[in-house]
PyMOL CGO cylinders between C-alpha atoms (Angstrom):
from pymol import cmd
from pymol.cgo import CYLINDER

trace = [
    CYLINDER, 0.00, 0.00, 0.00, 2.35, 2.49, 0.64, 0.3, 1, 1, 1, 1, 1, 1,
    CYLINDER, 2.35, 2.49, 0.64, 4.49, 2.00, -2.48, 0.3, 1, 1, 1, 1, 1, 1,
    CYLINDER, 4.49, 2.00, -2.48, 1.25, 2.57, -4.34, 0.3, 1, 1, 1, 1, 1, 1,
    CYLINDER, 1.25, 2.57, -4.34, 0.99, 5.97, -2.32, 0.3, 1, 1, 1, 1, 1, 1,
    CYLINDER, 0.99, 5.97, -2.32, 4.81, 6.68, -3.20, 0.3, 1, 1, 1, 1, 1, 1,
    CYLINDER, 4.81, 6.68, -3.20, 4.48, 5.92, -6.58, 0.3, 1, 1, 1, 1, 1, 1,
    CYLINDER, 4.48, 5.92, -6.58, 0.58, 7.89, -7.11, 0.3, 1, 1, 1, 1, 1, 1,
    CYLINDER, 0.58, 7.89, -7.11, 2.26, 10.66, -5.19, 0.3, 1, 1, 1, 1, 1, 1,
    CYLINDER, 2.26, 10.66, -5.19, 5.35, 11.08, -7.58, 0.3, 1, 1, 1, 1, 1, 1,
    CYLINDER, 5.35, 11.08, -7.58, 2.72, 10.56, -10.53, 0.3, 1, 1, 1, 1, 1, 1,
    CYLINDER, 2.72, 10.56, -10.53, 1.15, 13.93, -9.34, 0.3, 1, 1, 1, 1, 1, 1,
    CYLINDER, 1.15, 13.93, -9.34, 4.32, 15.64, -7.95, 0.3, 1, 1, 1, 1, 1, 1,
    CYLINDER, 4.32, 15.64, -7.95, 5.84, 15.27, -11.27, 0.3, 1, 1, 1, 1, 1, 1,
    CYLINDER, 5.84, 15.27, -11.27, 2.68, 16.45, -13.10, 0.3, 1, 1, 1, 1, 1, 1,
    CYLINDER, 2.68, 16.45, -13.10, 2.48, 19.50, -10.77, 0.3, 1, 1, 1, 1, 1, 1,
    CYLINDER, 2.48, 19.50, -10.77, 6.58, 20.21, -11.84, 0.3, 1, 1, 1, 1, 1, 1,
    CYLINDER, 6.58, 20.21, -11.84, 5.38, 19.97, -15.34, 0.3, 1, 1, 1, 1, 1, 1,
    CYLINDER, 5.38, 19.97, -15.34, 2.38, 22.42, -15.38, 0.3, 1, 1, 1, 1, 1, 1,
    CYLINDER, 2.38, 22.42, -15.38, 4.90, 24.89, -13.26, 0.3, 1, 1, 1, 1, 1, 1,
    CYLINDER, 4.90, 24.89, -13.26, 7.20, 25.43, -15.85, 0.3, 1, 1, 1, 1, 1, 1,
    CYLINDER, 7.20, 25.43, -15.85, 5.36, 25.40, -19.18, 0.3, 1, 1, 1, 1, 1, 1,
    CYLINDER, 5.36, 25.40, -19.18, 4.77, 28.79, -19.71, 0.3, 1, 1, 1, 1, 1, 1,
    CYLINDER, 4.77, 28.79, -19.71, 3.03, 27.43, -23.43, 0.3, 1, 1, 1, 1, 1, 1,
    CYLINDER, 3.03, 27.43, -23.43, 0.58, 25.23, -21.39, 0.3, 1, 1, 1, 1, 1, 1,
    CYLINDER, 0.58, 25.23, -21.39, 0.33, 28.73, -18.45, 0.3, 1, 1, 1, 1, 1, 1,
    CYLINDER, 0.33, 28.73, -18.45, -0.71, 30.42, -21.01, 0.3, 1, 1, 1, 1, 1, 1,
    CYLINDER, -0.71, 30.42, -21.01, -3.00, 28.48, -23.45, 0.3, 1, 1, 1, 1, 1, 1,
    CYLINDER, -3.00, 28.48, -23.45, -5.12, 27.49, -20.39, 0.3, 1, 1, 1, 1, 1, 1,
    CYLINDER, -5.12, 27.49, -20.39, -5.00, 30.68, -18.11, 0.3, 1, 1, 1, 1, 1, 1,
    CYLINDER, -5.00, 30.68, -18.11, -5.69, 33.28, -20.71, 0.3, 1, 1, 1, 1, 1, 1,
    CYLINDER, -5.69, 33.28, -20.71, -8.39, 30.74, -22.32, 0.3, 1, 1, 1, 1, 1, 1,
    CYLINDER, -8.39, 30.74, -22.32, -12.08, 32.68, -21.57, 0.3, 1, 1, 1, 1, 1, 1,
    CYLINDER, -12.08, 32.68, -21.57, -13.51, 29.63, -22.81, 0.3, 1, 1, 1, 1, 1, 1,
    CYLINDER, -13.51, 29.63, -22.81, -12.37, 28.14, -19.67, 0.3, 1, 1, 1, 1, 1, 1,
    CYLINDER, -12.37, 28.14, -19.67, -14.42, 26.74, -16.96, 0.3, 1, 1, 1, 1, 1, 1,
    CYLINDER, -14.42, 26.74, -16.96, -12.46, 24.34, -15.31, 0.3, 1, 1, 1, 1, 1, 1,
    CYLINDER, -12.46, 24.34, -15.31, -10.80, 25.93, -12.24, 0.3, 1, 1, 1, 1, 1, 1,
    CYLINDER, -10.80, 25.93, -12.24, -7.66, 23.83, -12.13, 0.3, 1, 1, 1, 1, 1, 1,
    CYLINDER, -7.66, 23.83, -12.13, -6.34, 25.96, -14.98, 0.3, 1, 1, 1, 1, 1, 1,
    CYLINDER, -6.34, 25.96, -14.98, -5.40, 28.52, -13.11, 0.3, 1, 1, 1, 1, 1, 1,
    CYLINDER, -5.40, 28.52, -13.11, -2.01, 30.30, -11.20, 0.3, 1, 1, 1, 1, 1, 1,
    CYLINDER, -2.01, 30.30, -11.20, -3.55, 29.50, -8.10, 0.3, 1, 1, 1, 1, 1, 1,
    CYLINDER, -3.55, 29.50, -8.10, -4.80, 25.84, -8.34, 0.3, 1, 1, 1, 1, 1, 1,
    CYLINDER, -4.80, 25.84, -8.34, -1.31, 25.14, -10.16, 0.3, 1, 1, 1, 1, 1, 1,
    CYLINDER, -1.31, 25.14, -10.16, 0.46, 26.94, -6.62, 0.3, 1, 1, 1, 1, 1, 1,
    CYLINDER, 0.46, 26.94, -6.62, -2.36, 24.61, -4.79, 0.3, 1, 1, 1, 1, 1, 1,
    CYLINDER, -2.36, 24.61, -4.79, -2.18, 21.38, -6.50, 0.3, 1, 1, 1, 1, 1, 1,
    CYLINDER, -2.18, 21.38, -6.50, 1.74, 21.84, -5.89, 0.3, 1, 1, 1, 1, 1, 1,
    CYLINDER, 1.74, 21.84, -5.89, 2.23, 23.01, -2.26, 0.3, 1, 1, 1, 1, 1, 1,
    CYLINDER, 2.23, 23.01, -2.26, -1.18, 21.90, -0.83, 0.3, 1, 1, 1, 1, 1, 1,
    CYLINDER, -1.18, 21.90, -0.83, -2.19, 19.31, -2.56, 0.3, 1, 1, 1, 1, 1, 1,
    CYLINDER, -2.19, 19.31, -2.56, 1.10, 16.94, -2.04, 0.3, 1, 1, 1, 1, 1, 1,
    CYLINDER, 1.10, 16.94, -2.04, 1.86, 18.16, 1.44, 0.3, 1, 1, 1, 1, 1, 1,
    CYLINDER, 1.86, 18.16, 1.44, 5.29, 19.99, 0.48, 0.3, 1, 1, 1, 1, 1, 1,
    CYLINDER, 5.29, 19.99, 0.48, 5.84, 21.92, 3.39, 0.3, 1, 1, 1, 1, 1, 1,
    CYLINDER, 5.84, 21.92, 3.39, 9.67, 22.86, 5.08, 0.3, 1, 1, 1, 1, 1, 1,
    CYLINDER, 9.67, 22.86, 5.08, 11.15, 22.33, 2.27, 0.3, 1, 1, 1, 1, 1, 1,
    CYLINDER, 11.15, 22.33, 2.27, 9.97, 18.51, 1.68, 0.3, 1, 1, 1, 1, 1, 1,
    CYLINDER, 9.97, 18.51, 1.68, 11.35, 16.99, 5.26, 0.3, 1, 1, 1, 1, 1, 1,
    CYLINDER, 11.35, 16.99, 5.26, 8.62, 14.15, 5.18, 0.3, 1, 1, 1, 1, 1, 1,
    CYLINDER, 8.62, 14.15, 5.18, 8.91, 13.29, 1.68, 0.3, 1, 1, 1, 1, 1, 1,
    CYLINDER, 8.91, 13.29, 1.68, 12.84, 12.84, 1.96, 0.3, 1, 1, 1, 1, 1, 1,
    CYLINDER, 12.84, 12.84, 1.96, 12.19, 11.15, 5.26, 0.3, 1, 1, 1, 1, 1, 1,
    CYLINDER, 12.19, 11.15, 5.26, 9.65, 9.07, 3.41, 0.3, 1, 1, 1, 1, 1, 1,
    CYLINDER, 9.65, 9.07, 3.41, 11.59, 8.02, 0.59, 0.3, 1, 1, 1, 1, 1, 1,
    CYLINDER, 11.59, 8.02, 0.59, 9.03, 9.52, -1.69, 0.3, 1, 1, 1, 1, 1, 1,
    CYLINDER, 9.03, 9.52, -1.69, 11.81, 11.77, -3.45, 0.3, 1, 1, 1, 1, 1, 1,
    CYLINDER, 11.81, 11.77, -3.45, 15.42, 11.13, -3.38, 0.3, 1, 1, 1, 1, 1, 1,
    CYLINDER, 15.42, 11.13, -3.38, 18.16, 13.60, -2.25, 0.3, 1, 1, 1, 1, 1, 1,
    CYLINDER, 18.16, 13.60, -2.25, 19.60, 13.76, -5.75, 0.3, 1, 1, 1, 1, 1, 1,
    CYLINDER, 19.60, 13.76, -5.75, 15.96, 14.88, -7.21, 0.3, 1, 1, 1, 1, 1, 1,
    CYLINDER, 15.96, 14.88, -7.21, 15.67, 17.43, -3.93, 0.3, 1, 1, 1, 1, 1, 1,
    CYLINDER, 15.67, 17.43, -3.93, 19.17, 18.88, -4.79, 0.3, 1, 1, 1, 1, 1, 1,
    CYLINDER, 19.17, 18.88, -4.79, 17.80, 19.61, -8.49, 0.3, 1, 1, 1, 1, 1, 1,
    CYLINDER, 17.80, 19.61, -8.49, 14.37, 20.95, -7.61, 0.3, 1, 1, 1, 1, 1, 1,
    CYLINDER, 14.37, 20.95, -7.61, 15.70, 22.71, -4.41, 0.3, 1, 1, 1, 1, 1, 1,
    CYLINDER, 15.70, 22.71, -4.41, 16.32, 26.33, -5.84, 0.3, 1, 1, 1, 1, 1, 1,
    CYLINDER, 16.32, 26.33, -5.84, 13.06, 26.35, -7.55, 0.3, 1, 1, 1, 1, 1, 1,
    CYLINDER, 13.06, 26.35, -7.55, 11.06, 25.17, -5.47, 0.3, 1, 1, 1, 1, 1, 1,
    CYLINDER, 11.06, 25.17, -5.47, 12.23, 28.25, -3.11, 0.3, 1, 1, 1, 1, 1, 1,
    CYLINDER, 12.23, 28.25, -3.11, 11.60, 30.67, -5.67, 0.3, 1, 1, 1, 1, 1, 1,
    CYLINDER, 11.60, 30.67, -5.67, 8.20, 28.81, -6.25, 0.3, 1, 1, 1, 1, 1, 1,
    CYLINDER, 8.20, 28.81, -6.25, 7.38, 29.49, -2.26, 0.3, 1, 1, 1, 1, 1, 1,
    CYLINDER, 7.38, 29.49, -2.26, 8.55, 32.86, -2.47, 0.3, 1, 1, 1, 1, 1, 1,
    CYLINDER, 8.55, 32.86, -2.47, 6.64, 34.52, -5.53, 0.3, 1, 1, 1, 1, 1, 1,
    CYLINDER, 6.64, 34.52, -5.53, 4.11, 37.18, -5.53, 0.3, 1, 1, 1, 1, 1, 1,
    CYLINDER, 4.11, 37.18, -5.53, 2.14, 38.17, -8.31, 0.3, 1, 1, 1, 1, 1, 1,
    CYLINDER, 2.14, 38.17, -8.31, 2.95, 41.54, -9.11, 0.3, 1, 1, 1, 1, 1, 1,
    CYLINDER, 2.95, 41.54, -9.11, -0.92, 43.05, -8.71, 0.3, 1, 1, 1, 1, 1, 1,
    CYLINDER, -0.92, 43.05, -8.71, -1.45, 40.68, -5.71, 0.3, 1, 1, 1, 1, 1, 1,
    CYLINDER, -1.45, 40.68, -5.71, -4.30, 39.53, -7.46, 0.3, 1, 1, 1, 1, 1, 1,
    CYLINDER, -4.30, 39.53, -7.46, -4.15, 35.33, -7.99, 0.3, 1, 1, 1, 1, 1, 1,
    CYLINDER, -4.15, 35.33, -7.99, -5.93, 35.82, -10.57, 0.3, 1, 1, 1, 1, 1, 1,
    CYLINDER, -5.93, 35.82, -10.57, -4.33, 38.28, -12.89, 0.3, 1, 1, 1, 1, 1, 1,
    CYLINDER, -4.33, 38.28, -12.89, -3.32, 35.56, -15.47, 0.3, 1, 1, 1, 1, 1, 1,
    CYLINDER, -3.32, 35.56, -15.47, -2.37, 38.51, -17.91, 0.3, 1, 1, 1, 1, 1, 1,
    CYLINDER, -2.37, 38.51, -17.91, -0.07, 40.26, -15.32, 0.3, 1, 1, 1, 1, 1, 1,
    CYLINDER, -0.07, 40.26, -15.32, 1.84, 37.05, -13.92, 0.3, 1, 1, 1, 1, 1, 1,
    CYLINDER, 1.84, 37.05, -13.92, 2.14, 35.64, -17.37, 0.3, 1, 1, 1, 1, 1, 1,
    CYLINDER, 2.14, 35.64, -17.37, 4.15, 38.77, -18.03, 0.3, 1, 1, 1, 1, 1, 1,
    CYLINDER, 4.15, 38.77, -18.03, 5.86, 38.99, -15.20, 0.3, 1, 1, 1, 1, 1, 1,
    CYLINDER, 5.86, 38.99, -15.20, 9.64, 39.09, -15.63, 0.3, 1, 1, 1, 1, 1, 1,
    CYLINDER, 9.64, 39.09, -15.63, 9.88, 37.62, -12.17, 0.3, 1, 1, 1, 1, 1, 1,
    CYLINDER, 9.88, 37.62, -12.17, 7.45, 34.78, -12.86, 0.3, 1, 1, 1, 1, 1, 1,
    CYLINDER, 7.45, 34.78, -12.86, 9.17, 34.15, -16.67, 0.3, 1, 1, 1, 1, 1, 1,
    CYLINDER, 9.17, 34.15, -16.67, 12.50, 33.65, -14.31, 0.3, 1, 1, 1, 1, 1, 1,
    CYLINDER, 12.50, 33.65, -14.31, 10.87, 31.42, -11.89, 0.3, 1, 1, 1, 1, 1, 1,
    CYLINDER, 10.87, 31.42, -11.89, 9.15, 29.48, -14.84, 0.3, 1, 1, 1, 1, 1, 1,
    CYLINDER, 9.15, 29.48, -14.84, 12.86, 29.09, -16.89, 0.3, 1, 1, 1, 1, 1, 1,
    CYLINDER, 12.86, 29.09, -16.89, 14.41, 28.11, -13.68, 0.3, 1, 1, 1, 1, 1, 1,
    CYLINDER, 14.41, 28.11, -13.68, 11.93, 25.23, -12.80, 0.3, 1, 1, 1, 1, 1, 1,
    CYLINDER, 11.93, 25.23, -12.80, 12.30, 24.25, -16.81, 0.3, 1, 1, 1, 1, 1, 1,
    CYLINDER, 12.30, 24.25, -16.81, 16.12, 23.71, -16.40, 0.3, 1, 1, 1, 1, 1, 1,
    CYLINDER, 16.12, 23.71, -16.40, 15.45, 21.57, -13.05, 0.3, 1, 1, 1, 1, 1, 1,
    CYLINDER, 15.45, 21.57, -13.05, 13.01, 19.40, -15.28, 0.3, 1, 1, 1, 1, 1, 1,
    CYLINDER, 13.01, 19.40, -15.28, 15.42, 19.19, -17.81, 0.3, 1, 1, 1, 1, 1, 1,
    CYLINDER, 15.42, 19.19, -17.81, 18.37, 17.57, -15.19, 0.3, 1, 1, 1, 1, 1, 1,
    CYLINDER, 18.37, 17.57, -15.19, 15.51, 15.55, -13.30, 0.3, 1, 1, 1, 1, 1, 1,
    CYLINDER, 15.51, 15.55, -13.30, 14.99, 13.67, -16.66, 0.3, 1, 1, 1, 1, 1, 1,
    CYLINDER, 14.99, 13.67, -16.66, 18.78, 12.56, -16.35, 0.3, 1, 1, 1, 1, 1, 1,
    CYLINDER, 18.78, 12.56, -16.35, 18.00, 10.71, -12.88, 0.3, 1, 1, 1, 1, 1, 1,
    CYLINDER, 18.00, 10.71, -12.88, 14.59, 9.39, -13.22, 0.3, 1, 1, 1, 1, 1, 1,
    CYLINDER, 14.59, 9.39, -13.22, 13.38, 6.54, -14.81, 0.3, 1, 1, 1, 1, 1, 1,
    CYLINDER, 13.38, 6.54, -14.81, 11.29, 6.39, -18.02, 0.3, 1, 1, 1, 1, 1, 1,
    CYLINDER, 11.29, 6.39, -18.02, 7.76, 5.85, -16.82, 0.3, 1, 1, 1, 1, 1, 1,
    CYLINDER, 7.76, 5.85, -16.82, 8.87, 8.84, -14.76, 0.3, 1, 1, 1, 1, 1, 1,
    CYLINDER, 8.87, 8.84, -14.76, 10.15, 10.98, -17.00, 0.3, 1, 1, 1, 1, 1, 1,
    CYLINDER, 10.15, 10.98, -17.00, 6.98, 10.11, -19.19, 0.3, 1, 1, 1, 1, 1, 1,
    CYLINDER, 6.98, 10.11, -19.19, 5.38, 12.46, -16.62, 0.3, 1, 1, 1, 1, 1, 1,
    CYLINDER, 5.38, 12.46, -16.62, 7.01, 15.40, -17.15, 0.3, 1, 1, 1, 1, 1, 1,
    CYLINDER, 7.01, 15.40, -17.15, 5.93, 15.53, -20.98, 0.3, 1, 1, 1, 1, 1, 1,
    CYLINDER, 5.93, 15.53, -20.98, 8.82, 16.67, -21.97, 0.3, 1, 1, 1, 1, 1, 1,
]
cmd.load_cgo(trace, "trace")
């Protein structure tokens, strides 16, 4: 049972990494108005992320878990910081428009894309399948 919970939680965890740092997929879904589905959105990607998979001080129970390695912390480490740290620059979650052209954001979004990139060195291929890269 709990390897099933490992491996769903990865699933997700690595599906949340992607959606952070596609800025094409950030902004064919956020700036959609046809949209009704409230997972496309800034704030459900933050919540689906931070909330969602329990990553709180800087992932202490998943490392103590063995639900991500050290090597795959080291890599996502940095970003995940920034990730923590960002605020939109209206403060309004919901200003797709302004975050998506946020210079800050872009950074934050580049960043996580170059810690995808060197997590597809050290995972394995069902894994990396994941990260639709």
């Amino acid at each position: 049972m709990a390897n099933s919970q490992r491996n769903f939680w990865r699933e997700r965890w690595l599906n949340s990494i992607d959606e952070l740092t596609s800025l094409d997929l950030q902004i064919k879904t956020w700036l959609n108005s046809h949209n009704e589905n409230p997972h496309w959105s800034f704030i459900e990607f933050l919540c689906c992320y931070f909330d969602d998979l329990a990553i709180d001080n800087n992932y202490i129970s998943q490392l103590a878990d063995e639900w991500i390695t050290y090597d795959e912390f080291r890599v996502i480490k940095d970003w995940h910081e920034e990730l923590g740290k960002y605020n939109t620059p209206t403060e309004d979650i919901y200003d797709h428009e302004a975050i998506l052209a946020d210079a800050n954001w872009i950074a934050i979004v580049k960043s996580g894309s170059e810690a995808k990139h060197e997590l597809t060195k050290i995972l394995n291929e069902k894994e990396r399948h994941y990260l639709k890269m």
